[in-house]
C-alpha positions as CSV (number, residue, x, y, z in Angstrom):
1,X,0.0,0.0,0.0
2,X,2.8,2.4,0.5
3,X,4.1,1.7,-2.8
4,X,1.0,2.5,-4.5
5,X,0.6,5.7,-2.0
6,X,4.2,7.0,-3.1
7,X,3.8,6.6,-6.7
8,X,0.5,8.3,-6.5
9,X,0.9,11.2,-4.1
10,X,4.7,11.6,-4.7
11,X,6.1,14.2,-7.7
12,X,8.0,12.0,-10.2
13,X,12.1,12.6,-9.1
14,X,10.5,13.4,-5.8
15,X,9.7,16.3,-3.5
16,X,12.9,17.5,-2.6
17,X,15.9,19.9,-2.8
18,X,19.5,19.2,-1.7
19,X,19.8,21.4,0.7
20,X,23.0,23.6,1.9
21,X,22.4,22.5,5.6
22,X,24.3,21.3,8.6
23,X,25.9,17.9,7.8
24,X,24.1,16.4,10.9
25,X,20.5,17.5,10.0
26,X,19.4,14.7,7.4
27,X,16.4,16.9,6.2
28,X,12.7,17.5,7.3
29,X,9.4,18.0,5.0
30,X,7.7,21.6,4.9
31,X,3.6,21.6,4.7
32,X,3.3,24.7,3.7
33,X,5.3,24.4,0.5
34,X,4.9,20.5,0.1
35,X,8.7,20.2,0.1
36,X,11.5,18.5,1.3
37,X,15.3,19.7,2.0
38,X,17.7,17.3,2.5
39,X,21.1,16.2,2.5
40,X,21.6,13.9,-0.2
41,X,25.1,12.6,1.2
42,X,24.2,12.1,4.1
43,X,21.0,10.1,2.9
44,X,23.6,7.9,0.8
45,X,25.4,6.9,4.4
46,X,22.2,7.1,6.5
47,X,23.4,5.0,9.1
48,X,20.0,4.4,10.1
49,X,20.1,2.4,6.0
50,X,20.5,4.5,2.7
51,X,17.2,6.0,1.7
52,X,16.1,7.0,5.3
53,X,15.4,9.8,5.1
54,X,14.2,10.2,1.4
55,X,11.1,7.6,2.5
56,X,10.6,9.0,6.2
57,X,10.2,12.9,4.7
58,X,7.7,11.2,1.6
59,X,5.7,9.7,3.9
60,X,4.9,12.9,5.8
61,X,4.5,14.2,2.6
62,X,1.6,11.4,1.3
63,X,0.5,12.1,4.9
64,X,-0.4,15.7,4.4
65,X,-1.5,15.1,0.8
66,X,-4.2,12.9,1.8
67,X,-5.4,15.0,4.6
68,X,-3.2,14.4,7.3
69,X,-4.5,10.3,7.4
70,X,-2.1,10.3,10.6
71,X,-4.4,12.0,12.9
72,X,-6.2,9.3,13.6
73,X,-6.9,8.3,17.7
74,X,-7.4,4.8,17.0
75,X,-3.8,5.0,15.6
76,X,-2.4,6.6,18.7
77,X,-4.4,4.2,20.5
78,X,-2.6,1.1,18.9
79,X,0.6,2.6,19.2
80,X,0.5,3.0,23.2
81,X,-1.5,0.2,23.0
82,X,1.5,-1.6,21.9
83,X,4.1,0.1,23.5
84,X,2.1,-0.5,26.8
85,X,1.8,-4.4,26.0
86,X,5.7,-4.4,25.6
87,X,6.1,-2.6,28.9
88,X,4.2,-5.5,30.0
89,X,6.1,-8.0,29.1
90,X,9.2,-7.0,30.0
91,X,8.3,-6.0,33.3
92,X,7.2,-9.9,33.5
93,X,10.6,-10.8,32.1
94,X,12.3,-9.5,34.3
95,X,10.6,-9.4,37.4
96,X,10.5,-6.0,37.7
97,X,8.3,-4.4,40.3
98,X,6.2,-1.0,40.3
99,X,8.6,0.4,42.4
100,X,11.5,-0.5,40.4
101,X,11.6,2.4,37.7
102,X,15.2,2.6,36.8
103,X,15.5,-1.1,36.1
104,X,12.8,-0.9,33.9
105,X,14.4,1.5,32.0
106,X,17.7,-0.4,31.7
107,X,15.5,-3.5,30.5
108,X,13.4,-1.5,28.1
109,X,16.7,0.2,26.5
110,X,18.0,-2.9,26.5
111,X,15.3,-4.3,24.5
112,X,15.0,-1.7,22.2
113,X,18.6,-2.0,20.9
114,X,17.4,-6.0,20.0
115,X,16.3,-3.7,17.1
116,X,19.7,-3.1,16.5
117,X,20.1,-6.5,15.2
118,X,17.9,-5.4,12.2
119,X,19.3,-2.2,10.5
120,X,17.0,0.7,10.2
121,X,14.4,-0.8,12.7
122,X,16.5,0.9,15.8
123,X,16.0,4.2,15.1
124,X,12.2,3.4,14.6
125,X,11.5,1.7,17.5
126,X,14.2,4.6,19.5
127,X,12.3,7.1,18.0
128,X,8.8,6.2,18.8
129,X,9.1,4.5,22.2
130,X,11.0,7.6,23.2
131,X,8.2,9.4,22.1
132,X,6.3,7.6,24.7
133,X,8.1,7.6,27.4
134,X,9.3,11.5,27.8
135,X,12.8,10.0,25.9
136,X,13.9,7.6,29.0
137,X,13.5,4.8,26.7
138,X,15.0,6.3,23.6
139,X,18.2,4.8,22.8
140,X,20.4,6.7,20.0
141,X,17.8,7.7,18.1
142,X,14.8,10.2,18.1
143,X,13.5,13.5,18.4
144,X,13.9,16.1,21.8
145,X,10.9,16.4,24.3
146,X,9.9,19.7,22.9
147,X,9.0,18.2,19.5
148,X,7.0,15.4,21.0
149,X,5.1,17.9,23.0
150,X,3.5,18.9,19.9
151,X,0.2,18.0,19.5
152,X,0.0,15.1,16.7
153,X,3.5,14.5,16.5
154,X,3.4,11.1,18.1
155,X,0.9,9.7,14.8
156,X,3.1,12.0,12.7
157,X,6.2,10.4,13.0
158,X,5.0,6.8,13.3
159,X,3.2,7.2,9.9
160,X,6.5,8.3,8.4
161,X,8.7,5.7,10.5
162,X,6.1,3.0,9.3
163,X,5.9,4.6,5.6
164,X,10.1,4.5,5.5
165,X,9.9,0.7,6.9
166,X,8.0,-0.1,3.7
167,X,10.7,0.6,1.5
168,X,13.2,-1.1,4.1
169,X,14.3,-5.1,4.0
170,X,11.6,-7.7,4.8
171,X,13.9,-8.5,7.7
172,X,13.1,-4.6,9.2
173,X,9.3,-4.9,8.9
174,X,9.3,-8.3,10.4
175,X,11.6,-6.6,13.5
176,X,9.4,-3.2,14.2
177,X,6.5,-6.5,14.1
178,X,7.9,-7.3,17.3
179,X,7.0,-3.9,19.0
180,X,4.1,-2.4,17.1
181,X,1.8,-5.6,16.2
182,X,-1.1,-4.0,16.1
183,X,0.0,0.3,15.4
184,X,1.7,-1.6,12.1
185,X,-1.9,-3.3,10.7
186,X,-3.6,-0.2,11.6
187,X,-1.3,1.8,9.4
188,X,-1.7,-0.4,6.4
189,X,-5.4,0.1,7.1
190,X,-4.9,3.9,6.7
191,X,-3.5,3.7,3.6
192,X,-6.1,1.1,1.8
């Protein structure tokens, strides 16, 4: 479904202009002028898996040119629905009491970088489970507190994470399966 969504929504060659910007900004998308800037080089040694950020910024874009799909609370409901369920389980795991907040957050880092294993789920799972948890479980990868205070900008960012995993190894979707079973279906939903 992402496939069809990019080759419909997306300007053949693409939305975008190399930018002159700071080597570590990768690039970002621009509503208002339904453009992207980004650095090209950087894209082409994305550690985070050539292309990164190409698909991550077109999938805000085919976001925002459908209407902004993202907004969507059942969305946001599967994704802490998910995170939640993972919380779960590794507080089982581990044994980990209420009380016992700091070794949670050792065990949930810990998990998170089993995404490491899979290149370019990491900074997904980083990303959006920092998003959830005020950036105590963000490992690496992800945006700062202030962004994620913004309303929407949890659905934003897991429709473009979950747009870019389209274009990504089999191997990458069947990873970010792991921690967003059910945000992942409801996604594909949003773009049928």
């Amino acid at each position: 479904e992402a496939k069809r969504a990019y080759m419909k929504y997306v300007p053949n060659g693409g939305a975008v202009e190399n930018g002159k910007i700071l080597p570590e900004w990768e690039g970002w998308y621009d509503p208002s002028s339904n453009k992207i800037t980004m650095n090209f080089e950087y894209d082409a040694r994305n550690p985070m898996g050539a292309g990164h950020t190409w698909f991550h910024e077109h999938g805000h874009l085919v976001d925002y040119s459908v209407g902004r799909i993202s907004k969507d609370n059942e969305f946001e409901a599967a994704l802490r629905m998910d995170y939640e369920h993972t919380i779960l389980r590794v507080r089982r795991e581990n044994n980990i009491r209420p009380w016992q907040d700091m070794k949670l957050v050792d065990c949930m880092r810990l998990e998170i970088e089993k995404a490491n294993s899979t290149e370019g789920a990491l900074p997904i799972v980083s990303d959006l489970y920092g998003a959830m948890s005020s950036n105590a479980f963000m490992v690496r990868y992800g945006h700062n507190n202030a962004y994620w205070a913004k309303p929407g900008s949890l659905t934003d960012e897991a429709f473009a994470n979950f747009f870019e995993a389209e274009f990504s190894p089999k191997e990458v979707q069947e990873r970010l399966k792991d921690f967003f079973p059910e945000s992942l279906e409801y996604f594909k939903k949003l773009l049928r």
